[in-house]
Every structure is written in C-alpha cells, then in structure tokens.
VEXLOKOL-579582 format. One line per field, with one value per residue (C-alpha): residue number from 1; x, y, z; residue in three letters. Coordinates in Angstrom, 3 decimals. Layout:
% residues N
i = c(NUM/...)
X = c(X/...)
Y = c(Y/...)
Z = c(Z/...)
aa = c(Ala/...)
This chain:
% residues 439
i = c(1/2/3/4/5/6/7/8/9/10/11/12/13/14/15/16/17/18/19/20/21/22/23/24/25/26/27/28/29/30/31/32/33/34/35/36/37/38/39/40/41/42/43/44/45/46/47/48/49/50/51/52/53/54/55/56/57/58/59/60/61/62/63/64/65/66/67/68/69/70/71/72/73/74/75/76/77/78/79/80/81/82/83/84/85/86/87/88/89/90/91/92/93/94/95/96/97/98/99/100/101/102/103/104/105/106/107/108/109/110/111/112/113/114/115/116/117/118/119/120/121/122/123/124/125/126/127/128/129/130/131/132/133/134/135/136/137/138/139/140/141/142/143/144/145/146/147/148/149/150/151/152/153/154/155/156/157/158/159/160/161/162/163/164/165/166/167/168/169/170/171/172/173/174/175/176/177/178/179/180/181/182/183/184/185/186/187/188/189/190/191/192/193/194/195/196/197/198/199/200/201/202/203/204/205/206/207/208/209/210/211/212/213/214/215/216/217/218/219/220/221/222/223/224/225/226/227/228/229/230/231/232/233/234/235/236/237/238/239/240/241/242/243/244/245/246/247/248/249/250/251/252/253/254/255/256/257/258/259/260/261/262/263/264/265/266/267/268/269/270/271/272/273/274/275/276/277/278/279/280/281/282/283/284/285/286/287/288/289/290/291/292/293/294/295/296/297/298/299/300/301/302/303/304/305/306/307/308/309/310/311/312/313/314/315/316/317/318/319/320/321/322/323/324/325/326/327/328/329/330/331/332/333/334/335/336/337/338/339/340/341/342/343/344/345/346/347/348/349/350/351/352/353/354/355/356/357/358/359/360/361/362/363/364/365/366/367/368/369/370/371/372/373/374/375/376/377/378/379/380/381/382/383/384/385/386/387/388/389/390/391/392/393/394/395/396/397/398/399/400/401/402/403/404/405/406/407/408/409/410/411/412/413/414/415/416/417/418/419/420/421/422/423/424/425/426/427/428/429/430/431/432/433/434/435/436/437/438/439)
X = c(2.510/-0.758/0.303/-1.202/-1.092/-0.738/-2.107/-0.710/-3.063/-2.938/-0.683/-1.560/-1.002/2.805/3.787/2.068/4.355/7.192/6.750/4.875/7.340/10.938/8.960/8.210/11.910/13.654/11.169/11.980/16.136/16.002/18.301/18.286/18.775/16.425/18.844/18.028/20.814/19.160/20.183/16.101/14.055/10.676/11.870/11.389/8.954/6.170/7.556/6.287/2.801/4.766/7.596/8.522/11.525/13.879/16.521/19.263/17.713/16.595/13.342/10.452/7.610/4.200/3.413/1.997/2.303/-0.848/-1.357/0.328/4.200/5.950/8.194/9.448/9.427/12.683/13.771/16.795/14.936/14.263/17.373/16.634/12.638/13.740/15.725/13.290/10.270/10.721/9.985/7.160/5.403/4.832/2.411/2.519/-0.101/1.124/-2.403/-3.636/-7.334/-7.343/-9.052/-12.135/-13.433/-15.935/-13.031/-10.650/-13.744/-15.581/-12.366/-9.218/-6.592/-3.714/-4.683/-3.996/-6.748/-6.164/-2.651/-3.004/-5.073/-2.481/0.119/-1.982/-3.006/0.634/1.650/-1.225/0.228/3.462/1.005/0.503/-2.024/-3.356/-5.617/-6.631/-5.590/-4.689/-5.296/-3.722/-5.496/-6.911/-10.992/-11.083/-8.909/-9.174/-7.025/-7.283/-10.595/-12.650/-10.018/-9.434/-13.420/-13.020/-10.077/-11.920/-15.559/-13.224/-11.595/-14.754/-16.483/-13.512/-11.919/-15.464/-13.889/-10.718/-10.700/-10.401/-9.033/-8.727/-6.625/-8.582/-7.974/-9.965/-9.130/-9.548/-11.868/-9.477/-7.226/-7.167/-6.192/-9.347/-12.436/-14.483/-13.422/-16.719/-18.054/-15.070/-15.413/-19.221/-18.617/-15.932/-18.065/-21.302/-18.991/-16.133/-18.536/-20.194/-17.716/-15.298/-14.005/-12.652/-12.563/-10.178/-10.393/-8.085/-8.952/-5.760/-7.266/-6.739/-3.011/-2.372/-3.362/-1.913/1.412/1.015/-0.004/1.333/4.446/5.338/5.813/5.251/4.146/3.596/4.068/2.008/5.403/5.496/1.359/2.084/4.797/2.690/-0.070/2.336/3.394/-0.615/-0.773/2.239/0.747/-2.269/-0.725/1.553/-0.566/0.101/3.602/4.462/3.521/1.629/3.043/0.919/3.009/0.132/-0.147/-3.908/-5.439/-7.553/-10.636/-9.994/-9.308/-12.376/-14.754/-13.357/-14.292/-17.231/-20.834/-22.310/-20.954/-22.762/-21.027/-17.565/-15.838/-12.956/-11.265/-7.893/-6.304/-2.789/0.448/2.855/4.648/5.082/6.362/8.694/10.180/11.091/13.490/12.026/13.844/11.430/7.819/5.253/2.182/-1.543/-1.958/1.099/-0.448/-3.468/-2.632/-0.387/-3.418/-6.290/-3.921/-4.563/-7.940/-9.698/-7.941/-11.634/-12.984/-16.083/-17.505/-17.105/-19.648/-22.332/-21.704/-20.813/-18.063/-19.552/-15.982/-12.619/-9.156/-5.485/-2.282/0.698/3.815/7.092/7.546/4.361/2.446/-0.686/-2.083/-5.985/-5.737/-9.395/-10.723/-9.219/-9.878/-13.338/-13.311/-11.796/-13.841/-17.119/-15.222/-14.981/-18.879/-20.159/-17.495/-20.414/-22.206/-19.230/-22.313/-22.810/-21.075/-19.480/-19.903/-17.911/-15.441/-11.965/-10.040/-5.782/-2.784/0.221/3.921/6.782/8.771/10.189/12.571/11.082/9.772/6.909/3.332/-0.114/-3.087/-6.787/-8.738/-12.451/-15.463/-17.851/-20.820/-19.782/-18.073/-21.633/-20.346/-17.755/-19.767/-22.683/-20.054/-19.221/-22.342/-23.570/-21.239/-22.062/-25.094/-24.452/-22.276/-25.375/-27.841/-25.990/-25.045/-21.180/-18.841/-20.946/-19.755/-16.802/-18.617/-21.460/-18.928/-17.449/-20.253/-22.253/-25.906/-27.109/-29.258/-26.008/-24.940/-28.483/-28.056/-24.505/-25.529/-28.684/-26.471/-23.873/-26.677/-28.377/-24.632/-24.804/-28.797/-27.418/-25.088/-27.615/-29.928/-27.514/-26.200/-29.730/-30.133/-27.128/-28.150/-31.768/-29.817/-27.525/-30.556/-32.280/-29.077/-28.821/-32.554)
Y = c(-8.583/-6.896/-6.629/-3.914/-4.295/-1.241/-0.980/1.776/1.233/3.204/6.460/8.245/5.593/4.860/8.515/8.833/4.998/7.355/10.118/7.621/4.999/7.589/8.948/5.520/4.611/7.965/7.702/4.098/4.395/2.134/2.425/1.420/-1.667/-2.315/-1.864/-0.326/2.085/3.347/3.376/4.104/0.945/2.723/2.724/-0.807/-1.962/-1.664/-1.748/-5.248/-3.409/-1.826/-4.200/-7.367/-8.699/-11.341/-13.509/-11.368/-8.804/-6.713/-5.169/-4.682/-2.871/-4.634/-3.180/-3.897/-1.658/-2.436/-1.160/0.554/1.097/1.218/4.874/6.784/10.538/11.855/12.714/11.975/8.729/7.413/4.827/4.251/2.901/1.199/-0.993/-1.550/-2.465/-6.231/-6.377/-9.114/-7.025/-4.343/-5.841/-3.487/-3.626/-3.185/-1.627/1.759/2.297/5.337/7.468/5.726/3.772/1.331/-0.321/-0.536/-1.859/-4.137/-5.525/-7.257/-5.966/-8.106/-10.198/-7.266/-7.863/-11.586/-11.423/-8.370/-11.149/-13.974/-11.878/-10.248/-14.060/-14.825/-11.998/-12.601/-16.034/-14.336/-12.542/-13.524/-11.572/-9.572/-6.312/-4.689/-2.841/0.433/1.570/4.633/5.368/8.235/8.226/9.798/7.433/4.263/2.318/4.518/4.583/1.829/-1.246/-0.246/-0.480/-3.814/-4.656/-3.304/-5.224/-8.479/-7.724/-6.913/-10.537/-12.206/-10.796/-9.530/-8.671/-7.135/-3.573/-1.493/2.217/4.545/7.405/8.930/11.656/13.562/15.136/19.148/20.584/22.615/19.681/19.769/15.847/14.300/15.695/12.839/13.282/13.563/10.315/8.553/9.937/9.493/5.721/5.054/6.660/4.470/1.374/2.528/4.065/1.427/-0.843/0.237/1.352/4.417/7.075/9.400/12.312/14.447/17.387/18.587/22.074/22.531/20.541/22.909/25.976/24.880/24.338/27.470/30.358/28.528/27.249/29.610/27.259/28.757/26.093/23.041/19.662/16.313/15.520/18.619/18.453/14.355/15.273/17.746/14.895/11.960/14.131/13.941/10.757/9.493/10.997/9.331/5.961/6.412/5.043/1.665/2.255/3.439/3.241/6.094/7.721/4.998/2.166/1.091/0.564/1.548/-1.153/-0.585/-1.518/0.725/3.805/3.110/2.962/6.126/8.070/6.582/6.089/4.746/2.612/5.218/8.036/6.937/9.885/11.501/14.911/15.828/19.182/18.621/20.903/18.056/19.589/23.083/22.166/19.205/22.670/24.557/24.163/23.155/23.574/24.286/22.901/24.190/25.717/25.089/28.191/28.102/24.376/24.916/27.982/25.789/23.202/25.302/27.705/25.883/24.372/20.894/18.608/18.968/21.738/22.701/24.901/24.063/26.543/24.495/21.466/19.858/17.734/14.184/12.574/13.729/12.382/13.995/12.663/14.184/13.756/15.616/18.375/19.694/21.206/19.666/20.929/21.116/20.021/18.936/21.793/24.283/22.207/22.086/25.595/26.519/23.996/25.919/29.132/27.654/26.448/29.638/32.024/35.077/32.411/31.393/30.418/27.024/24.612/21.544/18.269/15.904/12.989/13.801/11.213/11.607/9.515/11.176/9.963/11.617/8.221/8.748/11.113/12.808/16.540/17.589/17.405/17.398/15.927/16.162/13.429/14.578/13.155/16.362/16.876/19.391/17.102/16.755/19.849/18.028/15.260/17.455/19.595/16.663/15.870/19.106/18.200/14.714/15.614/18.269/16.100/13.359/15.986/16.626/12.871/14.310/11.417/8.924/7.222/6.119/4.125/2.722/1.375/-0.592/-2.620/0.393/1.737/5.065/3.453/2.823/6.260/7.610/4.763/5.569/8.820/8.143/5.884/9.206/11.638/8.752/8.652/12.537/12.598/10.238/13.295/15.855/14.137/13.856/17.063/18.681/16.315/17.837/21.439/20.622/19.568/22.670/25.144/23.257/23.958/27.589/27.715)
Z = c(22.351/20.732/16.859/14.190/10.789/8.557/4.908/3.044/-0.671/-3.510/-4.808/-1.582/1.037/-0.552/0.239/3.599/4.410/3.495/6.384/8.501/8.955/8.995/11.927/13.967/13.352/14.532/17.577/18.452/16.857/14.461/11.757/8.109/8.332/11.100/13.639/17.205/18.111/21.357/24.795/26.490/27.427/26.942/23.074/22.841/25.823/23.071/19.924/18.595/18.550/14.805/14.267/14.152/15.299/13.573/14.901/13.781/15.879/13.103/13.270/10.251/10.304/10.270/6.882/3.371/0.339/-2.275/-5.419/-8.409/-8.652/-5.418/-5.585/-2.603/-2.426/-3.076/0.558/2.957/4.028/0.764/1.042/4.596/3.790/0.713/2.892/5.458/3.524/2.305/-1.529/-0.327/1.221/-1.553/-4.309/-7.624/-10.757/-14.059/-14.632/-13.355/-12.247/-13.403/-10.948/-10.966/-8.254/-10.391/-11.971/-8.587/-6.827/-9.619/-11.204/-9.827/-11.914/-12.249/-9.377/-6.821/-4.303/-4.066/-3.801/-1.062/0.507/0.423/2.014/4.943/5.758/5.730/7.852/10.610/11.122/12.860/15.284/19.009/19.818/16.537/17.561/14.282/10.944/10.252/6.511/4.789/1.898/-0.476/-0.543/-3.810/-6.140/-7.950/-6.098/-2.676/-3.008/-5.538/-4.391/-0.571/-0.806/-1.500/0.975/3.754/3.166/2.806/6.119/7.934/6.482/7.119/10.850/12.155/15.525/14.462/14.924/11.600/11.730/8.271/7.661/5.247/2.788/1.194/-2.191/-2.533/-5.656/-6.653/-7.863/-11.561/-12.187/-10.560/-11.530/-10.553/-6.985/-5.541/-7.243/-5.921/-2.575/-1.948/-3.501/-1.171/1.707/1.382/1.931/4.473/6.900/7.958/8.231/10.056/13.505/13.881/10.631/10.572/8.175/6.857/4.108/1.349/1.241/4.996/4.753/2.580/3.379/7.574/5.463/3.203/5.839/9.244/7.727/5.196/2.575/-0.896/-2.953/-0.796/-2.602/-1.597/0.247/2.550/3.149/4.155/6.686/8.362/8.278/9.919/12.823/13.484/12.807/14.792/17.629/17.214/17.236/20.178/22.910/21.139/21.053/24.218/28.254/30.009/33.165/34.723/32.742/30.473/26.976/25.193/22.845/19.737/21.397/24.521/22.081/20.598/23.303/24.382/21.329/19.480/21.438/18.514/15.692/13.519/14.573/13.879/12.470/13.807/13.849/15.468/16.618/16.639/17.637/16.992/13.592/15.335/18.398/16.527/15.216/18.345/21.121/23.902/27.139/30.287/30.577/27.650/29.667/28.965/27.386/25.071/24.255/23.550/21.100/19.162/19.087/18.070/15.698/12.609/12.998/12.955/10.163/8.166/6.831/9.105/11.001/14.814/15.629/14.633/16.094/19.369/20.733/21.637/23.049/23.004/23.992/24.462/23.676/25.912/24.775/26.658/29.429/29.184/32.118/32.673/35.740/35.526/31.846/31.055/32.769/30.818/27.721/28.388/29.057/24.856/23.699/25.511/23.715/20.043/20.381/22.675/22.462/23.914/26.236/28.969/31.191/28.990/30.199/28.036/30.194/27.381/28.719/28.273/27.928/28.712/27.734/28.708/27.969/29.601/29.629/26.401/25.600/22.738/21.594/23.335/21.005/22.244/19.893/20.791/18.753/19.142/17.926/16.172/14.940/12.370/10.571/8.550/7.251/4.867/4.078/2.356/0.596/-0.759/-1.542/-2.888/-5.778/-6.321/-6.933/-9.541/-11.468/-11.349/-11.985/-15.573/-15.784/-16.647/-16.435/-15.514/-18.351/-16.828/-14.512/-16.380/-18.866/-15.771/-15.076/-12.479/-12.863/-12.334/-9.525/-7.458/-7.751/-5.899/-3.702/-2.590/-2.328/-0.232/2.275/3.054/3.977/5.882/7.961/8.095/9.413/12.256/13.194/12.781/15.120/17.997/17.179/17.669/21.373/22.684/21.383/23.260/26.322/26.323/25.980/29.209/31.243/30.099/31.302)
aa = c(Unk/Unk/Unk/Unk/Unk/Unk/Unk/Unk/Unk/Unk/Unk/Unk/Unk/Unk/Unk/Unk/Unk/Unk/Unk/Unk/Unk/Unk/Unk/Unk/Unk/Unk/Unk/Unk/Unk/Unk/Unk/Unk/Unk/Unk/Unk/Unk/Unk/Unk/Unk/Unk/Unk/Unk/Unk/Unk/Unk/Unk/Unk/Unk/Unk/Unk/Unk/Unk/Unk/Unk/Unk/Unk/Unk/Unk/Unk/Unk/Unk/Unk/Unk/Unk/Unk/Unk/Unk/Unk/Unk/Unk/Unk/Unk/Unk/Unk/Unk/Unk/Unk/Unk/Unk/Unk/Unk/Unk/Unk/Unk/Unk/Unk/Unk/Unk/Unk/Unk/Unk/Unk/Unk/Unk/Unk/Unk/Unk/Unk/Unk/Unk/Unk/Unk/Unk/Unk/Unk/Unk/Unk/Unk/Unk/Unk/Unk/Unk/Unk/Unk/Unk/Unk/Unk/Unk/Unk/Unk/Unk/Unk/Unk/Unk/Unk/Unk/Unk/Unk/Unk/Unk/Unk/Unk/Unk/Unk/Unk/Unk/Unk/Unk/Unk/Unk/Unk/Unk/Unk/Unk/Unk/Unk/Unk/Unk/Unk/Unk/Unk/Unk/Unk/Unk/Unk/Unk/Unk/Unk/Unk/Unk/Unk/Unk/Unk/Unk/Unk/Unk/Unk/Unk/Unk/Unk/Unk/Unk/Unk/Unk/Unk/Unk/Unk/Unk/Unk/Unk/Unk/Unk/Unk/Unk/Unk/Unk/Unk/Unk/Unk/Unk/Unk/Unk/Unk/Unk/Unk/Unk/Unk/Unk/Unk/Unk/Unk/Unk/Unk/Unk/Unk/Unk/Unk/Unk/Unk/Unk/Unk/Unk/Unk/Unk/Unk/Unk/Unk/Unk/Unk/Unk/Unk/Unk/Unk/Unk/Unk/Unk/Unk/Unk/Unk/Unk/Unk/Unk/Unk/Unk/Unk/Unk/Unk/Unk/Unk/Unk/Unk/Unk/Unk/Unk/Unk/Unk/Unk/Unk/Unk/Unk/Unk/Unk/Unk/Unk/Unk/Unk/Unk/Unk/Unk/Unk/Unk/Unk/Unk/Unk/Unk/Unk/Unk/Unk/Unk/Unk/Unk/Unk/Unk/Unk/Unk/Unk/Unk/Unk/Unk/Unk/Unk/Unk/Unk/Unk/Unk/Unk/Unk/Unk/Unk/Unk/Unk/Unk/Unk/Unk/Unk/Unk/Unk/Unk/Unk/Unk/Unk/Unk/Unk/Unk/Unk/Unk/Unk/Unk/Unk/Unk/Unk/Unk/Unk/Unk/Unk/Unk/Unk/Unk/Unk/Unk/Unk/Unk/Unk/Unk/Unk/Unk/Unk/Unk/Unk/Unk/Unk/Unk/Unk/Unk/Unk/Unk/Unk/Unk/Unk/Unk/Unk/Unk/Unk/Unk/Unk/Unk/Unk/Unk/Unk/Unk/Unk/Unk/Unk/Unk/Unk/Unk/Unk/Unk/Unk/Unk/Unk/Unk/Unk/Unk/Unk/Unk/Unk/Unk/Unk/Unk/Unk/Unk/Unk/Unk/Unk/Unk/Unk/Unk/Unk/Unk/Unk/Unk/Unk/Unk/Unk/Unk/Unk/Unk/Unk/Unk/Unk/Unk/Unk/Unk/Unk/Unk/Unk/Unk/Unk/Unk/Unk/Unk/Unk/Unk/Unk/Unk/Unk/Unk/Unk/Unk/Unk/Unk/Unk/Unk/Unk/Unk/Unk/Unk/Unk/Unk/Unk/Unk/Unk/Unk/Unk/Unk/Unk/Unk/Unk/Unk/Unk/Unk/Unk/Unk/Unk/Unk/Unk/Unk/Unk)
C-alpha cells in the first residue's frame, strides 16, 4: 500500500473533486455507494493508492473538501459523489474570503485551517505507507489561493519529506468577477513555488478556448472547462493507480525525479489527447501519427510560446491499443519540429520517460507531462499586470486593511521573477549547447 491524500480547497478545487473523482470511480467500477462492480483484477491491484477500503467492503476516496460551502455541479454524478464523500471529510466556513488572498492567508476564518489540520492528521493515521498530497486548488482566490498558501507551508514544516504535487489554476483576465487576480496569483506564487514538488499549471483561457474551437462548445461553463481538465489530470495520476506492462506501479518520488532536475525548476506542462480520444470509437490500434496529432492539436495547458523555450524532461502516459513502436524517437523528432520547425538538423537529446498501461481495459489516451522553459512566458504576463495594478496602487486597499504592507507586495513580486530568472538561465545553457551542436 503507498496512500495519497487529495486536497480539493476552495470554490475551484470542489468542482474539479466533482469530474476528478466520477472519473477514478468509472475507471476502477465503483459504484455509488462505494461498491466495486468489476470483473478485471488490474482495477483493484492498486487502488488503495485513492481509496480506502472498509470492512463492509466499501471503498472511499482518500479525500478532503476545505473551504466555503460544499455544492456539486449539477451533473449525472452529483448523487453518486454526494454519497461517496463522508460529510467529515468536507469542512465548510460560514465566512467567504472574498477573493482576496491577505485575508485567506493572514486570518483563520471560522477555524478552517485548524480544523483542515485535525482531520488530515486523523486521516494519515489509517495510512501504511503514506507517499504525499495532491492539492486541487485555484491560485487566484481567497480560499484557493490566500488559505491553500497557508495549508501548504504547514504541510511542508510539518511532513518535510512527503511529496507535495498542485494542480494549479490559473484565472484568465478576461474574467470580470476577480479583478485582483494577478495580486492573488503572484501572492500565491512567491509561497507555492518553493515549497513544493511538482507544479502543475493549468490556464482557463486555453480550457476554454480547447473547449470552445476543439470541442465546439458555444459557451463553455466552469463545469465543461473542468471535465476537459480531469481527463488530463486522471491521466496524470494513473501510474499510481495502475501496473505498467512491466507490472509496476510509479511512486511520487520516482515521478519526480523523472521530471524536475532542480527543485527550482518545478513547473509542469502537459499535452494531453485523453478528452478526444475518450470521445471516439476506438477499435484497431491508434498509430503514432494519429497520436501525436490529437496530442499537440490543442497546445500546452499554459499559454506560451514553445518556440522560445526548450524541453528540459518529459514523460508519456500510454493508456490502451496504442502503437508504440519507436515512440520516443518520433517524439523527439515533433518536439525538435515545435522548437526548430526550419532547422531538422538540431537534434533534441531530452530523457523520455514511458509508462504504458494496456492491462486495463479502458479508452486509449496518451499524456506527455514535460518540463519547459517557456513557461516563464506565463509567469511575467502575470507579472506585467501585477505590476501595473502596484504601479497605480489600485486595490491595494484590500490588502493593507488585512494586516499586508506595500513592501510584501514588491517582495512577492521580486521572489516570482527570481523563480522565472532560474528558467531563463537554463533556458539560455541549453540554447548555448544547441548552437555548439549545430556548429
């Protein structure tokens, strides 16, 4: 048994629980009330990594809801999760945050943080062998952002060697009801980067617009942009829930070591195929070309420019009948296109790592998590705007009344492009090292 704890916190991480979780359960048959209806072994061979078991043979997920008032999306699952989550495990506030992070991270409203505390303690005692935590949260919200702050800096001085992973996302400027995104998001930056283990990003604008122009849906919701992000996301976490073809299971720490060199470089993008190929019929063997359209078709899950940047470590996640004769070759081979797409005589010399699961019977999805350079790109975007807003002190207010000076703001601010610099360093060796092969 090697146990992971999820934390879905704030408005954000409460819907993503809602995709996340109907997925794990249709993937590993369990029903609503936690029973397993499956006949396939490989369904349950790792399945204590995401649920626990009971005596009555009824299985929970290992799962906490923090923060405001617990509500489901109104889908065909919403019955199903209701029943699944105990009501001990989902702590509500009477008392909103109101989209700022000062008072999520400064103030303990209605107890939330210590009683978010009491329960995870409670919950690790059931564990055998405890790996890490997986957070689902919003960067640019009160409680998303400001208190998940908090949670995570308390995990990190209190479980030093427990690996932490984020699912972060990142709000879009063109949403109306948070204006003070980029304060939120640079706050919650300076704090989450350095403390934890793998950071996964995830942009609205590009859910949107892959939902809006690849899916044809007129006016996506928050619900339709969060179950084209938990396909990704399921993907991601399915080396810890199933075997490989070579009947091993990956850790935390193992997935980490394969993607992040250095602790300061710990941002993640994906490429992902898994909601459009969930949507076909798939009778006879997807080929690599097929796959790797369906990958690259909507883009990274960031906005950035790949062209600028370089791929330090990557990793693919096979699952189904998918043909993957000389696979990292011709993946190294697009990814020399998408950063030299007139220069085929540069040659990318990245690890590739592969996990590939044709054990379980499932629809075929492919997911390449990739550590880039160019995800600088997002973080000075963001911080292009942060400093506007300081530059004008507009809404500053907000924050100052909560107990923040404007010191901390230049200071948060100073931390982010000090994280960035770190990329555009290594981003300029590998350029250096690319030029001496080409000469």
């Amino acid at each position: 048994m090697s146990e992971i704890l999820t934390l879905h916190v704030g408005g954000c991480g409460y819907s993503l629980a809602n995709n996340f979780w109907s997925n794990l359960c249709r993937e590993h048959k369990i029903d609503h009330e936690g029973r397993y209806y499956g006949t396939y072994d490989a369904e349950l061979e790792c399945i204590s990594s995401y649920f626990h078991e009971t005596l009555q043979e009824k299985f929970y997920p290992h799962s906490i809801l923090v923060g405001g008032n617990f509500h489901l999306e109104e889908t065909n699952e919403k019955q199903r999760l209701e029943d699944l989550f105990l009501p001990k495990k989902s702590i509500t506030s009477g008392i909103s945050n109101g989209n700022i992070w000062a008072t999520g991270f400064l103030h303990d409203n209605d107890g939330l943080l210590k009683r978010t505390q009491k329960i995870i303690r409670k919950e690790l005692e059931l564990f055998e062998n405890f790996q890490g935590f997986q957070i689902f949260h919003n960067n640019s919200s009160g409680t998303g952002g400001g208190m998940c702050s908090r949670l995570i800096l308390w995990l990190r001085e209190t479980f030093p060697k427990k690996n932490i992973t984020t699912f972060s996302v990142f709000a879009s400027p063109s949403e109306p009801d948070n204006i003070k995104y980029p304060y939120n998001t640079i706050f919650s930056l300076s704090y989450n980067l350095d403390l934890v283990n793998n950071h996964f990003c995830f942009d609205n604008e590009v859910l949107w617009d892959v939902a809006h122009s690849k899916y044809k849906i007129r006016y996506p919701k928050y619900n339709d942009l969060n179950r084209i992000l938990c396909y990704t996301i399921s993907d991601i976490t399915a080396p810890f829930r199933f075997l490989n073809n070579e009947s091993k299971k990956m850790t935390l720490e193992t997935f980490t070591q394969s993607l992040i060199t250095d602790p300061k470089l710990n941002s993640l993008l994906t490429f992902a195929s898994s909601a459009k190929l969930q949507m076909k019929k798939v009778t006879s063997p997807i080929k690599n070309t097929t796959l790797f359209n369906n990958i690259f078709e909507d883009g990274p899950s960031v906005s950035c420019d790949l062209t600028k940047g370089n791929f330090i470590n990557a990793m693919s996640i096979i699952r189904g009948n998918i043909d993957c004769t000389n696979f990292e070759e011709k993946l190294l081979e697009k990814f020399d296109q998408i950063k030299y797409p007139y220069k085929t005589q540069i040659k990318n010399s990245i690890k590739i790592e592969r996990f590939q699961i044709t054990r379980q019977k499932n629809k075929p999805s492919c997911l390449i998590a990739t550590n880039h350079t160019s995800i600088i790109n997002s973080y000075n975007k963001i911080s292009t705007f942060f400093s506007r807003l300081l530059y004008r002190r507009a809404f500053t207010h907000y924050y100052t009344d909560e107990g923040m000076e404007l010191d901390d703001f230049a200071e948060s601010l100073e931390l982010v492009k000090e994280y960035s610099n770190n990329y555009s360093i290594y981003n300029e060796i590998l350029n250096q090292q690319k030029l001496k092969e080409l000469k």
